[in-house]
N, C-alpha and C positions, 0 to 999 in steps of 0.2 A: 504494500500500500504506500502510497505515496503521499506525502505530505508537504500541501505546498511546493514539491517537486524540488525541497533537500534534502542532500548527505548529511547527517547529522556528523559521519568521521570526518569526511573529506570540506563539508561546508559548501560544495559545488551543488549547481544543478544539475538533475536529472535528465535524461534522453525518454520519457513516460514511453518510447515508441518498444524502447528496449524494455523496463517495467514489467509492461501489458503481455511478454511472452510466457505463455502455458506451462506448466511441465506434467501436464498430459500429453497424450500421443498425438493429438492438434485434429484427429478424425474430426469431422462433422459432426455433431450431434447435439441434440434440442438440449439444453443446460438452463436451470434459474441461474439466475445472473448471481446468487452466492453460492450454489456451488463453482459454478466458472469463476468469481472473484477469489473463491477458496484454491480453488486447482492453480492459481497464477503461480510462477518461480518467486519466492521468497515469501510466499504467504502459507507454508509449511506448519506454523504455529497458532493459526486460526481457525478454529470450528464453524461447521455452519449453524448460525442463529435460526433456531426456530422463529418461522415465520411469525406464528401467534404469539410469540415476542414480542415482535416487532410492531404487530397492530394494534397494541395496547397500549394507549395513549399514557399509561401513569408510567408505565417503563420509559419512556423518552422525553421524561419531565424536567427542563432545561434546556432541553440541545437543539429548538428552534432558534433559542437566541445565539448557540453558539454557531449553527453550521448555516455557508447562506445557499440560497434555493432549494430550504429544505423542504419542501412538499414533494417537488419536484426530483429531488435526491432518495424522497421514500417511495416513490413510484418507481423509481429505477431500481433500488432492489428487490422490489415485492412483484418486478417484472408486469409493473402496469403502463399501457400504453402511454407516452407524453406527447404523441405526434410529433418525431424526432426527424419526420420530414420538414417540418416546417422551422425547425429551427439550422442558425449557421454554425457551421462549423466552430466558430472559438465559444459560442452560448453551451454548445453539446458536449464540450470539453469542458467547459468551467461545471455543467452540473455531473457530467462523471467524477470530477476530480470532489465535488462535495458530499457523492455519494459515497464513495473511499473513505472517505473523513467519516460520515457518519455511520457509516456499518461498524468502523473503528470502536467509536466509539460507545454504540451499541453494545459489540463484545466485549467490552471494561466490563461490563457491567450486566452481560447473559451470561459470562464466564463465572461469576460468584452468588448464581443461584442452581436449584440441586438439577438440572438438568444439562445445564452448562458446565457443571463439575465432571459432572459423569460423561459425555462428552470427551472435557481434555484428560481423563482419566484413560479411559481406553485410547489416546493419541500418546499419553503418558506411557500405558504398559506395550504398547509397538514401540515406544520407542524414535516415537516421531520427535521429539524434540532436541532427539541429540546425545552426547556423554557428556559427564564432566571433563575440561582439558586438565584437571590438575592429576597427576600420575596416580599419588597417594587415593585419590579416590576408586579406582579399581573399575573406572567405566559403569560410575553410577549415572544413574540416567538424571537429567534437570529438565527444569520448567520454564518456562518465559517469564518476565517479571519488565516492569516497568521502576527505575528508578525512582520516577515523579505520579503525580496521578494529574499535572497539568500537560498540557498540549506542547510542543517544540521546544521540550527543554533536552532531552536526551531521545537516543533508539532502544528499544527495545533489545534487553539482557537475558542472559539465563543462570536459574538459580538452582545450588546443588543443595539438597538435603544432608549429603556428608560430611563434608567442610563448611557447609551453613555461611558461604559465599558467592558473592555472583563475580558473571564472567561477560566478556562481549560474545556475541552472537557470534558462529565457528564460519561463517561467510559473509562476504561484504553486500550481500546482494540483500541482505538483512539491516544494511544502516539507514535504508527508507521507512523504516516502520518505526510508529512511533510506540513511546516505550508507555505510554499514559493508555494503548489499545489493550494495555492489561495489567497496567497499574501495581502498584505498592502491596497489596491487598492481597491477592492471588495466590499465589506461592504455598505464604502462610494459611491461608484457608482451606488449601486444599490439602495440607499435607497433615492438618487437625481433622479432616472430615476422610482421610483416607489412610491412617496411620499406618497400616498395612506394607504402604511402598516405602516407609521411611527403612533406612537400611540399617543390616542387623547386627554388620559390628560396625564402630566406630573407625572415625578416618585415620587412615596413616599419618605418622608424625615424621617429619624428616628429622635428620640428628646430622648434624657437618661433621664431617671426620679429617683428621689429617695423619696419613702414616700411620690410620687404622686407633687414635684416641679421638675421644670427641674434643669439639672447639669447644673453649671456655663460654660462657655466656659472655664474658667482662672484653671479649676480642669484638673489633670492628667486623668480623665477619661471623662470632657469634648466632645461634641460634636465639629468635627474639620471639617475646610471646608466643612461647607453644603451647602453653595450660590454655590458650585460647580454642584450641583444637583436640583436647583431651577431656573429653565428654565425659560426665557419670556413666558407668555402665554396672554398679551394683546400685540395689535398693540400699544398703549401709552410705555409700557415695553420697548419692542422692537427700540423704538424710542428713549428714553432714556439709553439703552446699546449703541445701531448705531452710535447713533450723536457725530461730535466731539465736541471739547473744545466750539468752535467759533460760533456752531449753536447753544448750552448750554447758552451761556455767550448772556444777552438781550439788543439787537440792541437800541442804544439811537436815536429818532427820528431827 
């Protein structure tokens, strides 16, 4: 999806002609215009919104003022006719590119209700979103996440449950999308509504060795904040992070 047609890495504009290529087989055939916006190259990490989503006015409460031609941008995806003979070419351009914008934004926000979950759940367990790039994670799979939950501030990230960090998107074809199409929110909600997929040992810790001893912490090349990456994994742990000062400190009989 394209956004105002920039790079969020590069800050360059966009060629939309490039965008717009498929990565389906390119056959003919009769498509809703979100499954063909879904099938497009780099739009890999978006579900297709139920329609009766979409026609329910209290779910798109706001986004007339944020998106413009938006009536006309809700007939293009609900694939209702606008009479697109009659309009010129740069008017039929300006309302697809508002249509982008708001199916986007749409999915902020079909993505954190329970059928939207379920949805990038099973895109989650194929695996459609990718691995972790960090080694120590073992090829745990991540989710998309948005930095911000405003519009052209960043592209859309992915986030590892492992190392409970995000990363940039593992293709550049991925810096058109904005990172607000699925927002701050996401990640965390799905991985409390699906605990299942959180993984089941904890992530690798790297440790610097030289000549086979580990580096000091107190050296400039030092291992730094690793307890940041060394999770509880006993109920006793866990007890010992939780507890305050008062249940610590031993009750005198």
């Amino acid at each position: 999806m394209i956004v105002q047609g920039k790079d969020f890495q590069s800050g360059n504009d966009t060629d939309s002609q490039n965008d717009y290529e498929t990565s389906g087989s390119g056959e003919d055939e009769e498509v809703s215009w979100i499954s063909w916006f879904c099938s497009l190259a780099g739009h890999e990490y978006f579900c297709e919104v139920q329609e009766e989503f979409i026609e329910d006015d209290f779910n798109l409460t706001g986004l007339p003022q944020i998106v413009k031609n938006y009536e006309k941008a809700i007939y293009f995806i609900l694939d209702i006719d606008i009479n697109e003979g009659k309009l010129d070419s740069d008017k039929l351009a300006e309302i697809e590119s508002s249509a982008d914008l708001l199916y986007g934004l749409i999915h902020s926000r079909y993505i954190l209700t329970s059928p939207g979950l379920k949805q990038m759940a099973m895109k989650y367990d194929n695996g459609d979103f990718g691995i972790c790039p960090r080694h120590l994670c073992n090829g745990t799979y991540v989710v998309p996440c948005g930095r911000f939950d405003q519009l052209n501030k960043d592209s859309v990230k992915v986030f590892c449950p492992s190392c409970l960090d995000v990363y940039n998107a593992p293709s550049s074809r991925f810096n058109v999308i904005d990172g607000a199409f699925f927002g701050t929110t996401f990640p965390h909600l799905f991985f409390n509504t699906y605990p299942d997929f959180l993984p089941k040992e904890p992530a690798g810790v790297y440790i610097p060795k030289m000549f086979g001893f580990k580096v000091s912490e107190k050296s400039k090349t030092g291992p730094r904040i690793q307890w940041l990456r060394m999770l509880p994994t006993t109920e006793q742990e866990i007890k010992e992070i939780t507890s305050t000062p008062e249940e610590k400190t031993p009750q005198n009989a």
